[in-house]
C-alpha positions as CSV (number, residue, x, y, z in Angstrom):
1,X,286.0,289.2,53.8
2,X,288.8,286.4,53.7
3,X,285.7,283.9,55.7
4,X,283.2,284.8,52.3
5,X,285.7,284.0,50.2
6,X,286.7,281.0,51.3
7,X,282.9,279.7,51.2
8,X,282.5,280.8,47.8
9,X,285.7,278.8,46.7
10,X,284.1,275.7,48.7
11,X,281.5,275.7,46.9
12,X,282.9,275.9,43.8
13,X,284.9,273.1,44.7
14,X,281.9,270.8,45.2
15,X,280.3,271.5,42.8
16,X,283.4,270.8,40.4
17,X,283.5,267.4,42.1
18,X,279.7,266.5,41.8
19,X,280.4,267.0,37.9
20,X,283.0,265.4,37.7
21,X,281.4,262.3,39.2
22,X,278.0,262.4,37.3
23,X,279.0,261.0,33.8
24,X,281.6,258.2,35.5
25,X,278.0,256.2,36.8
26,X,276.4,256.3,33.3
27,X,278.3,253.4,31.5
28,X,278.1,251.1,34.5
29,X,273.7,251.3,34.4
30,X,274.2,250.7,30.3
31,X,276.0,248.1,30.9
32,X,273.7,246.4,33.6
33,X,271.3,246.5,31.0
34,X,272.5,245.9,28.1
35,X,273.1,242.0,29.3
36,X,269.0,240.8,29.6
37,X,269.1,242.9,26.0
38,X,272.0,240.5,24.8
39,X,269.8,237.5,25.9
40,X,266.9,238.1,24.4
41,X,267.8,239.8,21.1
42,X,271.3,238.4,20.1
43,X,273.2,235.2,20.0
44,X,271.5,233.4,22.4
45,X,267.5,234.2,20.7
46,X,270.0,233.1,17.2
47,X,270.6,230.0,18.7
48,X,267.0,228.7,20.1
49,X,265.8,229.9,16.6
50,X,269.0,227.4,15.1
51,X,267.7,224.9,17.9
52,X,263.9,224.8,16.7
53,X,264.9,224.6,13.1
54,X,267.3,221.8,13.7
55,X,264.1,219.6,15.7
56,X,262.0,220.6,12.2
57,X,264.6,218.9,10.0
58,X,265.1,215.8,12.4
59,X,261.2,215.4,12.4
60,X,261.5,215.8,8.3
61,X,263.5,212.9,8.4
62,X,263.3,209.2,9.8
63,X,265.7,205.6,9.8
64,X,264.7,202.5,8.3
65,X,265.5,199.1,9.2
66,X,265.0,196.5,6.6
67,X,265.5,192.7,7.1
68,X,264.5,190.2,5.0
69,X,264.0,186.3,5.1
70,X,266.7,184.6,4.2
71,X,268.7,187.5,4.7
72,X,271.3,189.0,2.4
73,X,268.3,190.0,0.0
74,X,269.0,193.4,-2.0
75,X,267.1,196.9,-1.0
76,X,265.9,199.1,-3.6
77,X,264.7,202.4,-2.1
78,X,263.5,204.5,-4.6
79,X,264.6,203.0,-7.3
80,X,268.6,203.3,-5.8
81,X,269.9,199.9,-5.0
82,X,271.2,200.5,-1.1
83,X,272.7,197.5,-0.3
84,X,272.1,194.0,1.4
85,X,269.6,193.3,3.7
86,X,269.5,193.4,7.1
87,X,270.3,197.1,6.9
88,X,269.9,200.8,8.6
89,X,269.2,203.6,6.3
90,X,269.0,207.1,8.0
91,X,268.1,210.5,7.0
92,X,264.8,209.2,4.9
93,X,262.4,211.8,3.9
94,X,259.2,211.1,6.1
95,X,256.3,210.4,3.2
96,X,255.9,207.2,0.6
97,X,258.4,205.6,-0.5
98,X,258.9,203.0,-3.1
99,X,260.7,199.8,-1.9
100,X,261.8,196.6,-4.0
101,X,263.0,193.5,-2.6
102,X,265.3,191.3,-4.8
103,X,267.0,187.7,-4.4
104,X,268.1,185.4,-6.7
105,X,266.0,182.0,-6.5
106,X,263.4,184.0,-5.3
107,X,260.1,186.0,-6.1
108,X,260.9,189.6,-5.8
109,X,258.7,191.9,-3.9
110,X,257.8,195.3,-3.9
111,X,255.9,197.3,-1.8
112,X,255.1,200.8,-0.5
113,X,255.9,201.9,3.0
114,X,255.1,205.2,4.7
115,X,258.5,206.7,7.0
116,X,257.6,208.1,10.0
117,X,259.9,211.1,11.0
118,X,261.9,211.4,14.0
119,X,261.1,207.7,13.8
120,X,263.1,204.5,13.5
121,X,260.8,202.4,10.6
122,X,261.0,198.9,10.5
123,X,260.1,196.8,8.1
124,X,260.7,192.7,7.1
125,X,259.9,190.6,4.0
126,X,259.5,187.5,3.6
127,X,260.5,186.0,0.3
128,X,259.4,182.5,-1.7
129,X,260.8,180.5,-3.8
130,X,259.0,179.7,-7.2
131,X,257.4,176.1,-7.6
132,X,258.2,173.6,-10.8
133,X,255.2,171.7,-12.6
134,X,255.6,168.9,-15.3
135,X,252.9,167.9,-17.1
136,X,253.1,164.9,-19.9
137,X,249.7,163.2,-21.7
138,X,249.7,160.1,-23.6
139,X,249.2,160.9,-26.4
140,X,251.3,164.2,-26.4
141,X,249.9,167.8,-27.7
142,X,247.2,168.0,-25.3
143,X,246.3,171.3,-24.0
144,X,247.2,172.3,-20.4
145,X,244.9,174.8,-18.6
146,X,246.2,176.1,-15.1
147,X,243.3,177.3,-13.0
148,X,240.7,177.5,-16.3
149,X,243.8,179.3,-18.1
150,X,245.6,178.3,-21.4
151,X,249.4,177.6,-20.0
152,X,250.4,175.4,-22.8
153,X,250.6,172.2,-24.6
154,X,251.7,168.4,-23.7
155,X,254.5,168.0,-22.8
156,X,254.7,170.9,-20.4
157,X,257.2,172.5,-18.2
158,X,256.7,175.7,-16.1
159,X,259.7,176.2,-13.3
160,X,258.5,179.8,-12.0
161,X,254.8,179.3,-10.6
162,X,254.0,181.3,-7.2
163,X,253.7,178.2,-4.4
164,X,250.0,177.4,-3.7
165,X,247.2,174.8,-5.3
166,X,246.4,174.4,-8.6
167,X,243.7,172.9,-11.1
168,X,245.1,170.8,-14.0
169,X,242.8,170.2,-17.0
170,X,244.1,168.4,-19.9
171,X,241.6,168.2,-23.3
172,X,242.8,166.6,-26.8
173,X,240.4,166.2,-29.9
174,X,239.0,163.0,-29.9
175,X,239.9,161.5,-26.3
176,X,238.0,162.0,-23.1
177,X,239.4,165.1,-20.8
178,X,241.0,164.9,-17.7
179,X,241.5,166.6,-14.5
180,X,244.0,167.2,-11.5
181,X,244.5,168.9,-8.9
182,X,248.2,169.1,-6.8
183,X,249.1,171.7,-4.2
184,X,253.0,173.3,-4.3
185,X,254.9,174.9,-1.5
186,X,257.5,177.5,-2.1
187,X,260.8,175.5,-3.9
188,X,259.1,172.5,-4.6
189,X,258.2,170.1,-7.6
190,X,255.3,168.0,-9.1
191,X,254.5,166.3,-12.2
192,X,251.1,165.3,-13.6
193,X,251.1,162.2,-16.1
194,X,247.4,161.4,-18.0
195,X,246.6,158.5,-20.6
196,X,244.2,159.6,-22.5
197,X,241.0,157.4,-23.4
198,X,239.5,157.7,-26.8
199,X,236.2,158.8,-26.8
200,X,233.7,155.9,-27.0
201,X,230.6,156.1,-29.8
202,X,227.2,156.0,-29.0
203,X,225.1,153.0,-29.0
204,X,222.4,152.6,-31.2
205,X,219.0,153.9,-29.3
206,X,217.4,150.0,-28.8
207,X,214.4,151.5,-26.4
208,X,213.1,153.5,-30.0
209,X,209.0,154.2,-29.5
210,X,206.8,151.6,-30.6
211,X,205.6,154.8,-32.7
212,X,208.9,155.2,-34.4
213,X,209.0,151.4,-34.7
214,X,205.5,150.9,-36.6
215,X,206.7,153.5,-39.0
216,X,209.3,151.8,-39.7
217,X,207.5,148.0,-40.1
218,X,204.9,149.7,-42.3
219,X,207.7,151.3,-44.8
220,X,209.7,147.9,-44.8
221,X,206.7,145.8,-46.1
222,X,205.6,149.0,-48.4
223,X,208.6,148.2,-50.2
224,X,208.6,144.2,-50.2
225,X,205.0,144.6,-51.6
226,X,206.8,147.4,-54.2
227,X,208.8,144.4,-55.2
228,X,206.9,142.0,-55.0
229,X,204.2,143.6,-57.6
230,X,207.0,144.2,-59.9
231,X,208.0,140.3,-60.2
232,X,204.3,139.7,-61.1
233,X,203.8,142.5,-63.7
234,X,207.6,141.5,-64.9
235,X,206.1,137.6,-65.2
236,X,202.7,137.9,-66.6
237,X,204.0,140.2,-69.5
238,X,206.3,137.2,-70.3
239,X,203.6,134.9,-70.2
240,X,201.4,137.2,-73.0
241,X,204.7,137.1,-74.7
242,X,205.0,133.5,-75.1
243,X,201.6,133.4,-76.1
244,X,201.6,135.9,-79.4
245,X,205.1,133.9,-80.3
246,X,202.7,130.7,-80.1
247,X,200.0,132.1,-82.4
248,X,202.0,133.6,-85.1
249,X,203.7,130.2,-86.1
């Protein structure tokens, strides 16, 4: 009797223990897995997502390098002046953009450029200096046409032409025109002097058609013969004249 209850008690025991021990192994599985879970689902997938958006905006975007020559030019993006050539603008919208070029002295330039994103853009100008052209006549007041285009009048002074060649025609009422032609480069200077000739009259036509010239013998003697009967109708009624003053005494 005591042996049967002591095995009862055993088992009793063991069992106890074997629940006991069976909710002391769940947490430890949960937490095995819970880690992959925290991977894939939680900061870390927040911070590729961050990752991938940050590479969008740095493709969105691209630097620009701007020299000029000479140097020291200003840089006009977008109608906001950003300083003095040779300069590194970053974070530019990739796209068209408006750029101006400005120097004083010197043509100014503008262009549009395209910015590349994730890109350093580079870009250089090259900038000219205006030419100078005087132009004097003798006489003064003649007109001054640049390339078959009214600039002016004698005397003439133009200080901001682009560099390059150019046609000169000078035309005054009465005096025979002129032309010249003169090629500039960038900062330079020229001056065109003319004296005008008058124009010269035409000569009489000596090589006439012996046509033209008969005419012309026939109605000279027509006339000396128009004359001449008039001196001898003039005379013989003088001489009948004479005669009836005769009689009547």
């Amino acid at each position: 009797m005591r042996g049967c209850f002591n095995s009862i008690m055993f088992l009793i025991v063991a069992c106890a223990t074997l629940l006991a021990q069976g909710p002391a192994t769940t947490p430890a599985q949960d937490s095995v897995q819970a880690a992959p879970a925290a991977i894939m689902s939680g900061q870390e997938v927040g911070n590729i997502q961050d990752s991938g958006a940050a590479t969008g905006q740095a493709a969105a975007v691209g630097t620009l390098t701007v020299t000029t020559v000479p140097d020291s030019a200003f840089v006009i993006l977008d109608d906001v002046l950003k300083g003095n050539a040779p300069i590194t603008l970053t974070d530019i919208p990739a796209g068209k953009h408006i750029i101006i070029i400005k120097k004083k002295d010197y043509f100014a330039k503008k262009a549009t450029i395209t910015i590349s994103g994730g890109m350093d853009n580079k870009v250089t100008f090259e900038l000219v200096k205006p030419v100078q052209l005087l132009v004097s006549s003798e006489p003064s007041g003649a007109a001054v046409l640049l390339n078959n285009e009214r600039a002016g009048k004698t005397p003439y002074a133009d200080s901001k032409l682009k560099p390059g060649t150019y046609a000169i025609r000078l035309a005054l009422e009465g005096y025979e025109p002129q032309q010249r032609t003169v090629t500039m480069n960038g900062g330079g200077r020229d001056s065109v002097h003319a004296i005008l000739a008058p124009l010269t009259k035409a000569a009489p036509d000596t090589a006439a058609a012996p046509e033209t010239r008969g005419k012309k013998e026939k109605s000279k003697m027509s006339s000396i013969l128009d004359k001449v009967a008039i001196g001898v109708f003039v005379c013989f009624s003088l001489v009948i004249l004479l005669i009836e003053l005769t009689q009547n005494k």
